[in-house]
Structures are given as structure tokens and as C-alpha cells.
N, C-alpha and C positions, 0 to 999 in steps of 0.2 A: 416583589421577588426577594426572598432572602441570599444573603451573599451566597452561601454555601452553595444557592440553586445556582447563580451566577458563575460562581470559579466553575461548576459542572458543565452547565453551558459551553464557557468557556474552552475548557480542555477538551471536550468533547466538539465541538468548533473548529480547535486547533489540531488536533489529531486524528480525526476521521476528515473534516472537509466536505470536500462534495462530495467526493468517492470513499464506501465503508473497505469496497474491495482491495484498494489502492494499501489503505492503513492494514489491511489483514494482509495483506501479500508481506508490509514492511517487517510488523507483529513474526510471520511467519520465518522470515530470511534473519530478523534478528536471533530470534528463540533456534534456527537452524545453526545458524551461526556458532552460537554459545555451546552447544551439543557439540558438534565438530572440534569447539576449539578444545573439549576435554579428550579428546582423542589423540593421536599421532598424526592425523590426517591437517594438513596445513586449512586453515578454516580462511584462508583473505580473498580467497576468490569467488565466495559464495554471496555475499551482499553485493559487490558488481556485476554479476552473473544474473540474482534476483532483479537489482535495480532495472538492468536490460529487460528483462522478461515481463517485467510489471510495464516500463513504460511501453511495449510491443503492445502487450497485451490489451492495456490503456487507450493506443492509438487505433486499433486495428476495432473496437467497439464503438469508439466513437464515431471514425468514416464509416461503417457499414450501418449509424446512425443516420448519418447526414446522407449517405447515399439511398436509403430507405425513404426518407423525407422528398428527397430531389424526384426519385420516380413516383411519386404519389400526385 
């Protein structure tokens, strides 16, 4: 494996993880963020706001995982 495939691996490893949705929710609240913060609109409440909503969102698939499994 050549390095370059390696560092790809890598970052790719380190920034998606297990969940690709989790890193596209962050992707999406940063890039939101950035937009806002060129505005008048105070931009600091939206990456807390997101964080919240990714890990609900996060949580609420995983039990209705496990709960799927449990009645099978």
C-alpha cells in the first residue's frame, strides 16, 4: 500500500468513522455556520444546536436498531 493510499485511509478513518451521516451532519453545521457568520445574524448557536440534533438523531437510530433486533 503506498503512503499516500495510507494518509487517505487514514483521514478518511478519522473523519467519517463509523457513521458517514454523523461527519456530513458536522460538514453541514460547519459550512452552515460559516454562511451565517458573513451575515448580521449571530452564527454561535448553530454548531450547539447541530451537535444536539446529530447526537438525537444519532441516538434515536441506534435504539430503534437494537430494539428491531430485541423483537426478532
Amino acid at each position: 500500500m503506498s503512503r499516500v493510499e495510507s494518509v487517505g485511509r487514514f483521514v478518511w478513518d478519522f473523519v467519517v468513522g463509523d457513521d458517514w451521516r454523523v461527519a456530513a451532519g458536522v460538514i453541514t453545521a460547519i459550512g452552515t455556520t460559516a454562511l451565517v457568520a458573513d451575515t448580521k445574524v449571530a452564527a454561535w448557536w448553530i454548531l450547539p444546536l447541530s451537535v444536539a440534533v446529530v447526537l438525537a438523531l444519532t441516538l434515536w437510530r441506534a435504539t430503534r436498531r437494537e430494539a428491531n433486533r430485541a423483537s426478532q
